[in-house]
N, C-alpha and C positions, 0 to 999 in steps of 0.2 A: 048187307049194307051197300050203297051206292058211293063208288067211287066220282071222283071228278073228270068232267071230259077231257080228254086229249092229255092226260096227263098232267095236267095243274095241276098246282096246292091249292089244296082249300082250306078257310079261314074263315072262323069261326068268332066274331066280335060281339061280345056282352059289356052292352052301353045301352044305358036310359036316359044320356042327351041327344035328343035329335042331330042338334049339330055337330059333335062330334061322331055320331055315326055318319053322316051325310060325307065329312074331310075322308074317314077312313075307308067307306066303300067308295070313295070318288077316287082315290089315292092307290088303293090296293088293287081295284081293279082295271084300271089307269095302267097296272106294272104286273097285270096279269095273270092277277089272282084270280078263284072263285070265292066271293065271300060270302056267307049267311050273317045277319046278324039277329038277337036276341037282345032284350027289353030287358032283364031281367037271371038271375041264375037258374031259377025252374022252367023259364021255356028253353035255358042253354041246354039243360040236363034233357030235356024230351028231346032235342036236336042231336043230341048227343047219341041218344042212344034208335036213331033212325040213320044216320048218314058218319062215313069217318071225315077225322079232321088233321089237315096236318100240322096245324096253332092256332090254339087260340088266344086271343084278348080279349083279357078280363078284368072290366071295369071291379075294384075292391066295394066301391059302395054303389049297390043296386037294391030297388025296393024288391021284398017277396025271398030274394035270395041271394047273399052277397056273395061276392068274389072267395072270401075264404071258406064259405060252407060249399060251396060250386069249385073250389080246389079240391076240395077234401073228396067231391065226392066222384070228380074226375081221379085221383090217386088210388080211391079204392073198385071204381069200376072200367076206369080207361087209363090203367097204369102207362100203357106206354105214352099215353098223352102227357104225362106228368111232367115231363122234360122239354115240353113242345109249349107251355104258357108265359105269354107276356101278362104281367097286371099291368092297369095304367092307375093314376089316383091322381088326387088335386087335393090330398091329404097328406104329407109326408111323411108331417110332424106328430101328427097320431101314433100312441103309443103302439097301442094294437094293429095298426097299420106296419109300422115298422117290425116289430115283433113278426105277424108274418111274409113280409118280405127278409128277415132272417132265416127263417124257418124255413120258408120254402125253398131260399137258395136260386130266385127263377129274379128274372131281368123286368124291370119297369120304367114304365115311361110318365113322368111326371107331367099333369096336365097344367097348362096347355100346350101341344106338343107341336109339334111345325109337320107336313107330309111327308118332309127329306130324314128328320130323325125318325119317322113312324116307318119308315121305308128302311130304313137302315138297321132297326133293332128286329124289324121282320125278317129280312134275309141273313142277321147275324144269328138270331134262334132257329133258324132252317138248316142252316148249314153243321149247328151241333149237335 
């Protein structure tokens, strides 16, 4: 697997809005990141399994593959990633929403999010 250059993190963002993919790779790599992003959870999982990551965000609802099937399937084949996922959603109040952000135990960011909180819950999931 291809690590990142010079020793960045790299960051892995699963988003099917244009624009907030556009704040987050403007934002993250702005602060120095390397970022990938993915459309979708099945082109996360082929990313996944070509290059490492050291977080990713993961949109809960994407078409093809949602953020909970694309958790599951980072847990069962990139365990140590499992502790390295932010979700984001602009659903909160969904049951099943909620439910796996219980379950998962992992940090999200409520959409619509500002650069300086997406900045901040990035480097607070890095450091644990």
């Amino acid at each position: 697997m291809k690590h990142s250059k010079a020793g960045r993190k790299r960051i892995l963002i699963v988003e099917d809005e244009p624009a907030i993919c556009q704040v987050c790779l403007r934002t993250l790599t702005g602060e120095g990141f390397d970022v990938d992003v993915a459309a979708n959870g099945a082109v996360a999982q082929d990313m996944l399994g070509k290059k490492e990551y050291d977080l990713c965000l993961v949109d809960i609802r994407t078409p093809i593959m949602n953020g909970r099937e694309l958790y599951q399937h980072i847990k069962e084949e990139h365990p140590e990633l499992a502790n390295k996922v932010i979700f984001t959603t602009g659903d909160i109040l969904d049951n099943k929403v909620e439910l796996l952000l219980r379950e998962a135990n992992r940090p999200f960011l409520p959409k619509p999010f500002t650069p300086d909180e997406l900045t901040a819950a990035v480097r607070q999931a890095l450091k644990g």
